[in-house]
C-alpha positions as CSV (number, residue, x, y, z in Angstrom):
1,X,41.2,12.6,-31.6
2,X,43.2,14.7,-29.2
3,X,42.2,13.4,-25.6
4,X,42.7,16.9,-23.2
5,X,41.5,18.1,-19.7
6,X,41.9,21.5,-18.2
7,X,41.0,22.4,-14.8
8,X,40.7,26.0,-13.1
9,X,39.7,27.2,-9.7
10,X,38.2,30.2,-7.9
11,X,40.5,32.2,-5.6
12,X,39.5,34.1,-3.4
13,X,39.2,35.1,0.7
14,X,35.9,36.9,0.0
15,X,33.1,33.9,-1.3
16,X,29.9,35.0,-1.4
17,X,27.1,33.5,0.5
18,X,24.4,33.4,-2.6
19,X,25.7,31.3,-5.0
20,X,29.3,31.1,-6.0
21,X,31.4,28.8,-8.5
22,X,34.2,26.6,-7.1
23,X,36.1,25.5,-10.0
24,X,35.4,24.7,-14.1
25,X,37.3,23.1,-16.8
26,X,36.7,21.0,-20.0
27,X,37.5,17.2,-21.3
28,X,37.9,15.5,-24.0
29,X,37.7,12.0,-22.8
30,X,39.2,8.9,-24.1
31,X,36.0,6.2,-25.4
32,X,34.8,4.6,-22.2
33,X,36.5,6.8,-20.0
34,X,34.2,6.9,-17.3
35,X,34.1,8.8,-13.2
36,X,32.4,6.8,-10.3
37,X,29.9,6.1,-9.0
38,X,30.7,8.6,-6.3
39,X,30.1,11.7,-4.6
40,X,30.1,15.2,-4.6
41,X,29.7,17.9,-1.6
42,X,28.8,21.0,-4.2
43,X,26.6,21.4,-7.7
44,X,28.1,20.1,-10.4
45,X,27.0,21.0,-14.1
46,X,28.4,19.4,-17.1
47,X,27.9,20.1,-20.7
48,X,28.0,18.0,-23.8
49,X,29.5,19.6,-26.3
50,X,29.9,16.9,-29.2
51,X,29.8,13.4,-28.9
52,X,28.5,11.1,-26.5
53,X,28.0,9.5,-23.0
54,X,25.6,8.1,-20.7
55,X,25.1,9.5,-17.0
56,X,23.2,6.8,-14.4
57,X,21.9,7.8,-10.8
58,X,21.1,5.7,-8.5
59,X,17.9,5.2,-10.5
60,X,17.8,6.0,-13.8
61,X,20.4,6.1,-16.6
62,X,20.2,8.8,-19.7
63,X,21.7,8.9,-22.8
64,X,23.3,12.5,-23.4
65,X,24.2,13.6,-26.6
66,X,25.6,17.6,-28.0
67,X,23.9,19.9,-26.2
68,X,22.4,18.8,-23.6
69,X,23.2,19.1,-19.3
70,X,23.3,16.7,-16.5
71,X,23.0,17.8,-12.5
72,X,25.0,16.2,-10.3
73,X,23.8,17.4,-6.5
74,X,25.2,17.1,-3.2
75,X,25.8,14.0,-2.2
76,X,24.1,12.6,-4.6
77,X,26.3,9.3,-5.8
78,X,26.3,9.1,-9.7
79,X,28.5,8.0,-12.6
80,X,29.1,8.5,-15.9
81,X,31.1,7.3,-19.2
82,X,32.2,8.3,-22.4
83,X,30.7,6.4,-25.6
84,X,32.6,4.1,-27.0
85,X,32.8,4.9,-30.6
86,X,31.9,8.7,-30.3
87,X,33.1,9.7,-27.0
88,X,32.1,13.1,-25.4
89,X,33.9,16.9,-25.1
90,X,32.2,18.1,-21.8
91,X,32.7,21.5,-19.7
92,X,31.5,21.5,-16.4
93,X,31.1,24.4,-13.3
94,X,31.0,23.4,-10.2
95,X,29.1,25.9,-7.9
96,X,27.3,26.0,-4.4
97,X,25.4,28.5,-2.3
98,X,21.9,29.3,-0.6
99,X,20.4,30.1,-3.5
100,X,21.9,27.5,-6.3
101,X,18.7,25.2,-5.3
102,X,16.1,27.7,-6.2
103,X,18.1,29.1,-9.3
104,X,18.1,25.0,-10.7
105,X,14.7,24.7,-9.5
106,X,13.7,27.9,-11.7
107,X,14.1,25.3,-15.2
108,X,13.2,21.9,-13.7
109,X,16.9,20.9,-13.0
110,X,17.1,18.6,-9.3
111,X,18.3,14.7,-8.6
112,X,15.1,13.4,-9.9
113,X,15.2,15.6,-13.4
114,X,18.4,16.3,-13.9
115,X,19.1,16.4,-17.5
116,X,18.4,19.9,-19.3
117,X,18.8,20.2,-23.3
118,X,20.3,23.7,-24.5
119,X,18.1,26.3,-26.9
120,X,18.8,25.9,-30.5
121,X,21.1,29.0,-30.5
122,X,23.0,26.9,-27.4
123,X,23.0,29.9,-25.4
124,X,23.6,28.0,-22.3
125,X,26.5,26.4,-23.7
126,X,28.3,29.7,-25.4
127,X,27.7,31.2,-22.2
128,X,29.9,28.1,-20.1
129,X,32.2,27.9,-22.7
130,X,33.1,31.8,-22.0
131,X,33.9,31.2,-18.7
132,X,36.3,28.1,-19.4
133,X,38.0,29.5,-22.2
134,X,39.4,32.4,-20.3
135,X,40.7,30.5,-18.2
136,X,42.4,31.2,-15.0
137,X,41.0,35.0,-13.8
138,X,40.3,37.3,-10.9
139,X,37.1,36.1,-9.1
140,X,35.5,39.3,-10.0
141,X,35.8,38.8,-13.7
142,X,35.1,35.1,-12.7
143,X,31.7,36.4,-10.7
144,X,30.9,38.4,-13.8
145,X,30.9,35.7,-16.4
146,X,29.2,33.3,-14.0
147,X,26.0,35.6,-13.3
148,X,25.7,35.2,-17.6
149,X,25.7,31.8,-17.3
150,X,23.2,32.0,-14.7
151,X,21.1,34.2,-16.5
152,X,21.2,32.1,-20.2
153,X,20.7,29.2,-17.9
154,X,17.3,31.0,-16.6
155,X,16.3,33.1,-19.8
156,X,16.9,36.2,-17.8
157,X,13.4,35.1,-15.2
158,X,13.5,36.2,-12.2
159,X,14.3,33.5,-9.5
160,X,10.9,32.8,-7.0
161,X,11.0,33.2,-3.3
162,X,10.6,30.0,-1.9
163,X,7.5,29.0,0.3
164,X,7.8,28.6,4.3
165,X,8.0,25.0,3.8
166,X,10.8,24.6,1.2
167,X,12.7,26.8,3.4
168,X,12.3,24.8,6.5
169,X,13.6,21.8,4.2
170,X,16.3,23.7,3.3
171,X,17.2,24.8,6.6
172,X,17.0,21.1,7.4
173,X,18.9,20.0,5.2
174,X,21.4,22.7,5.7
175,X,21.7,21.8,9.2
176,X,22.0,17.8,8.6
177,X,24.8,18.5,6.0
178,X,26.9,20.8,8.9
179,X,26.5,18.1,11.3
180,X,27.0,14.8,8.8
181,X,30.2,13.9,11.5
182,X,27.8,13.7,14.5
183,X,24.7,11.5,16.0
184,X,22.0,13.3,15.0
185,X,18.1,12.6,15.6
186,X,15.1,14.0,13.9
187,X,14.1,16.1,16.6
188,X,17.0,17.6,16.6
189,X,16.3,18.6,13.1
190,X,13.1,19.8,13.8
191,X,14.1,21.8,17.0
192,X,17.0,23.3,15.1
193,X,14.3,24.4,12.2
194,X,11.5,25.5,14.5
195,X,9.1,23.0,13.8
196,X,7.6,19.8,15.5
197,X,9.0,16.4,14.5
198,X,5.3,15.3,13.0
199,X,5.4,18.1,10.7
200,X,9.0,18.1,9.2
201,X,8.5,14.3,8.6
202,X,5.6,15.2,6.6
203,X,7.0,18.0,4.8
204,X,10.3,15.7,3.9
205,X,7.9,13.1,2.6
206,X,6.5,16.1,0.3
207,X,9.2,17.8,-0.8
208,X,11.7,15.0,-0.7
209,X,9.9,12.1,-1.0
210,X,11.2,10.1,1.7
211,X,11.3,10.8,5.8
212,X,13.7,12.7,7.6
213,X,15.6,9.7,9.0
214,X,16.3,8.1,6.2
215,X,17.6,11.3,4.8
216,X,19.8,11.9,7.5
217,X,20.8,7.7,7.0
218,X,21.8,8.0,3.1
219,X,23.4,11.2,3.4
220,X,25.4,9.3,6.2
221,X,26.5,6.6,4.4
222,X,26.9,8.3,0.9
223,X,29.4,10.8,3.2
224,X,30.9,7.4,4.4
225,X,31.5,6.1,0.9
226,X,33.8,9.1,-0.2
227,X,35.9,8.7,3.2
228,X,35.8,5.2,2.4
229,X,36.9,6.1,-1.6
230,X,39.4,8.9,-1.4
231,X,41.0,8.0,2.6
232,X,42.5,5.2,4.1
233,X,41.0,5.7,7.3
234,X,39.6,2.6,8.2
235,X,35.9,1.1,8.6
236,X,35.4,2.1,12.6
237,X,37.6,5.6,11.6
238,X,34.7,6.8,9.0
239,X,32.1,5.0,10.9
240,X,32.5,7.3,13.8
241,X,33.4,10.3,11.5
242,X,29.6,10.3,10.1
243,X,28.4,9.4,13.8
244,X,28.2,6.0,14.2
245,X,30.0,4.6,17.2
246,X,28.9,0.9,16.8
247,X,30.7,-0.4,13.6
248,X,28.1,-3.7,13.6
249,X,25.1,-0.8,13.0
250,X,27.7,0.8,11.4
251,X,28.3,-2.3,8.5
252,X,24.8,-3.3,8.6
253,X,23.5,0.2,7.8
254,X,25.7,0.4,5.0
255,X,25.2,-2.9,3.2
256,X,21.2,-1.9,3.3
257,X,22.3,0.9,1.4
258,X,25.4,-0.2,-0.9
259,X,24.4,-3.9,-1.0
260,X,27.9,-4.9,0.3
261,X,29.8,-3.9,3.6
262,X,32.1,-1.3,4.4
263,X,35.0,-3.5,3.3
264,X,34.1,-5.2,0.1
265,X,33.1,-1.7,-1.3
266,X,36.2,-0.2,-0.4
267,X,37.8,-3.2,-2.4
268,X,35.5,-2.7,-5.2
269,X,36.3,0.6,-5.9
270,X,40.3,0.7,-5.7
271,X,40.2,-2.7,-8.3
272,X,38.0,-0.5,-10.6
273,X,40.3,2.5,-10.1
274,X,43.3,-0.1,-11.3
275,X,41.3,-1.2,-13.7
276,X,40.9,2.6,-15.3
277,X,44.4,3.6,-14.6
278,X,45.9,0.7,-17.0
């Protein structure tokens, strides 16, 4: 087996607001070759094209075999590895824009569901693998090939309007993302959306199935993790640079979340990284 990986990225000064890819590219991975657990800042969709892997959230790990798709979201932190006896050819597009939620929403695809299996003409998959195997291209030819995907992806339906509420959670979310460096409070969400407090808490407990503060929390210290990952700035350096100007809160907030401090995960992750690169 011939282990490969190509990468390609969209160029250009003009990126549309709507939904737009960032980059796409293909593996072949190595048996047990394996990414994470970490996190991303756009959509990420990958597909299996033969052999195997498994992907694991923070909750759940699924078995993917030929043919079938795995989400990763926005900060969402999630890993995943190559079989060890038939490891996995994947594609992926990465992609982001105000409407990428509502198009995934359209077939089920989000961080709680996020595995989608392919028709059994692999539409989906014929359409992705169009766009990789041309290549690097002009962004227009690159928009173009894109929108097929998206349309394979939804069967050619036409995409919902959101309700009032899911865009108030959208514009939360949107404006918790944009201000991830700085102390923000929940009325400050709500203010910013239009809303009272009472009322966006109860909507994030809907929708999102947890309350705006610890949203704003995990989305912190998942933000803190990839400083903490791919930087060397140190633990009071990404502390303050997702708003947190008392490193004790700082620590103690993060080993509620991570299980460890600051420190020790830091440490964890460069002797895995070793570990891989031998």
């Amino acid at each position: 087996m011939n282990c490969f990986i190509n990468t390609y990225y969209a160029y250009t000064k003009f990126i549309p607001t709507d939904i737009y890819p960032v980059q796409y590219g293909e593996e072949q991975c190595n048996r047990n070759h394996s990414f994470g657990p970490c996190v991303r800042s756009n959509y990420l969709l990958h597909y299996v094209y033969s052999g195997k892997g498994i992907f694991q959230t923070e909750n759940n790990t699924y078995h993917l075999h030929k043919g079938q798709m795995f989400l990763i979201s926005p900060n969402q932190l999630t890993y995943y590895k190559a079989d060890d006896s038939d490891p996995w050819l994947y594609r992926w597009i990465e992609f982001n824009g105000s409407m990428s939620q509502s198009i995934l929403k359209s077939v089920s695809l989000n961080e709680s569901t996020p595995i989608y299996t392919d028709d059994e003409n692999n539409s989906i998959g014929n359409a992705l693998c169009n766009i990789i195997s041309s290549g690097e291209m002009c962004f227009e030819l690159l928009m173009q090939k894109f929108w097929n995907f998206i349309y394979c992806l939804t069967d050619g339906e036409q995409i919902n309007t959101v309700s009032n509420a899911e865009e108030y959670i959208q514009k939360a979310e949107t404006f918790i993302k944009t201000n991830v460096h700085k102390k923000i409070s929940v009325s400050d969400v709500a203010k910013y959306v239009g809303i009272d407090r009472s009322y966006l808490t109860r909507l994030f407990n809907e929708y999102k199935k947890t309350s705006p503060q610890n949203y704003i929390i995990s989305l912190k210290m998942n933000t803190a993790a990839l400083y903490l990952k791919n930087t060397n700035a140190s633990v009071t350096e990404t502390a303050q640079s997702v708003g947190y100007y008392n490193t004790h809160i700082f620590n103690k907030t993060f080993k509620k979340q991570f299980g460890v401090p600051p420190t020790t995960w830091r440490q964890k992750q460069i002797w895995e990284q070793s570990i891989i690169g031998k």
